[in-house]
ZAMI-447149 format. One record per residue: x, y, z negated of N, C-alpha, C in turn; residue in one letter. Coordinates in steps of 0.001 Angstrom, whole numbers, plus 500000, padded with zeros to 6 digits. Example, Ala and Ser with C-alpha at 12.3 -4.5 7.8 and 13.67 -1.06 7.14 Angstrom:
REM ZAMI-447149
513190494310492200512300495500492200513200496700492200A/512850497750492920513670498940492860512900500030492130S/
//
This chain:
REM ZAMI-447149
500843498840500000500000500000500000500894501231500000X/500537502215500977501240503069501014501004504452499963X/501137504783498610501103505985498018501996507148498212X/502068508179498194502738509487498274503923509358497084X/504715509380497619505923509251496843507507510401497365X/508247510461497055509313510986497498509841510980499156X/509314509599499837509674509328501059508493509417501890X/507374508946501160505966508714501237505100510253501956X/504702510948502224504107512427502027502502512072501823X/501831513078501662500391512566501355500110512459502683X/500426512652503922499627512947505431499825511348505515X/500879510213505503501234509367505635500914508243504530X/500200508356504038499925508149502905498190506937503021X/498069506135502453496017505606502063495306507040501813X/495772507564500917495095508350500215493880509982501456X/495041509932502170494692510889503133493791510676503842X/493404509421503956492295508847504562490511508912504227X/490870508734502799489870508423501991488827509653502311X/488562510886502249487480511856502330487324511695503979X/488340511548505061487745511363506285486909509948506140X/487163508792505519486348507936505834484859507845505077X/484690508719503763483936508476502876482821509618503929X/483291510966504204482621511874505325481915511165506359X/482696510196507122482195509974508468481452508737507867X/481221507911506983480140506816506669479080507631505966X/479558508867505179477834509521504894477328510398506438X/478050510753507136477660511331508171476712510133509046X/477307509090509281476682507867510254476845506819508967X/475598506488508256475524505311507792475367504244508304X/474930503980509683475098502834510172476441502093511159X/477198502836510803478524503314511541479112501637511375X/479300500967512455480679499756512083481695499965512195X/482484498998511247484108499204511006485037499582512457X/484872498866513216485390499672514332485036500873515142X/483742500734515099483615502462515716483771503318514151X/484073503454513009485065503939512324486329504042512268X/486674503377512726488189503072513095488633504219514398X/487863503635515485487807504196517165487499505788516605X/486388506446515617486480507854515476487630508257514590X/488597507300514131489481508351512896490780507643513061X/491213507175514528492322506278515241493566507701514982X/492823508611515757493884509255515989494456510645514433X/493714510429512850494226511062512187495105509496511399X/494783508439511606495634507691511503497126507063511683X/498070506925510685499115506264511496499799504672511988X/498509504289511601498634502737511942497088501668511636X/496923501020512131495693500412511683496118499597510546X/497422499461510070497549499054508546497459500022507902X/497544501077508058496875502196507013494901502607506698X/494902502450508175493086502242507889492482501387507534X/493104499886507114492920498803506618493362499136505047X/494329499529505090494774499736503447493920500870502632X/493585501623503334492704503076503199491221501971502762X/490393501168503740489342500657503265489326499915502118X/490190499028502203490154497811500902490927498629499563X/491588499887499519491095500471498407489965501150498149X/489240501645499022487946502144498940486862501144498418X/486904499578498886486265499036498589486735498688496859X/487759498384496487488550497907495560488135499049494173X/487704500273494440487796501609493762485680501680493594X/485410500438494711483604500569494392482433501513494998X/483529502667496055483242503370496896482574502832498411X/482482501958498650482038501559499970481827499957499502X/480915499192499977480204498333500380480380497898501796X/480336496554502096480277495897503212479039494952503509X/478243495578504622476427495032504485476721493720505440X/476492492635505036476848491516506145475601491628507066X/474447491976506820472954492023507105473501493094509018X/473766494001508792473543494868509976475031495006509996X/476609494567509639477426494736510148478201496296509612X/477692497163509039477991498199508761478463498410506790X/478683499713507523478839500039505326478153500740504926X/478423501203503431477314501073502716478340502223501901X/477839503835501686478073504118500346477573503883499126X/478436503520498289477971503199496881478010504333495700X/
//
């Protein structure tokens, strides 16, 4: 997991992620993980960071995963 550290900066960082992704799932609640991904590719620097960015989101109780319709869920 990438945190902001000395080498780390916050732009490069999980953390930087978190209000763009928590924004764009209250903006489109029916939004799936990849067309989340496909809208926030390019403030990203790797899809291991938008992977690491979700599963702390999920991990922190902030987002839900609906198996029902494929999408997420703010919590």
């Amino acid at each position: 997991m990438l945190l902001p550290n000395k080498t780390i900066s916050y732009n490069e960082s999980v953390l930087m992620l978190f209000p763009l992704i928590l924004h764009t799932i209250e903006e489109r609640p029916d939004i799936s993980v990849i067309d989340l991904y496909n809208s926030l590719k390019e403030e990203c620097t790797s899809v291991i960071q938008f992977t690491q960015s979700m599963d702390c989101l999920f991990a922190l109780g902030r987002i839900d995963f609906s198996a029902g319709s494929g999408g997420l869920i703010l919590c």
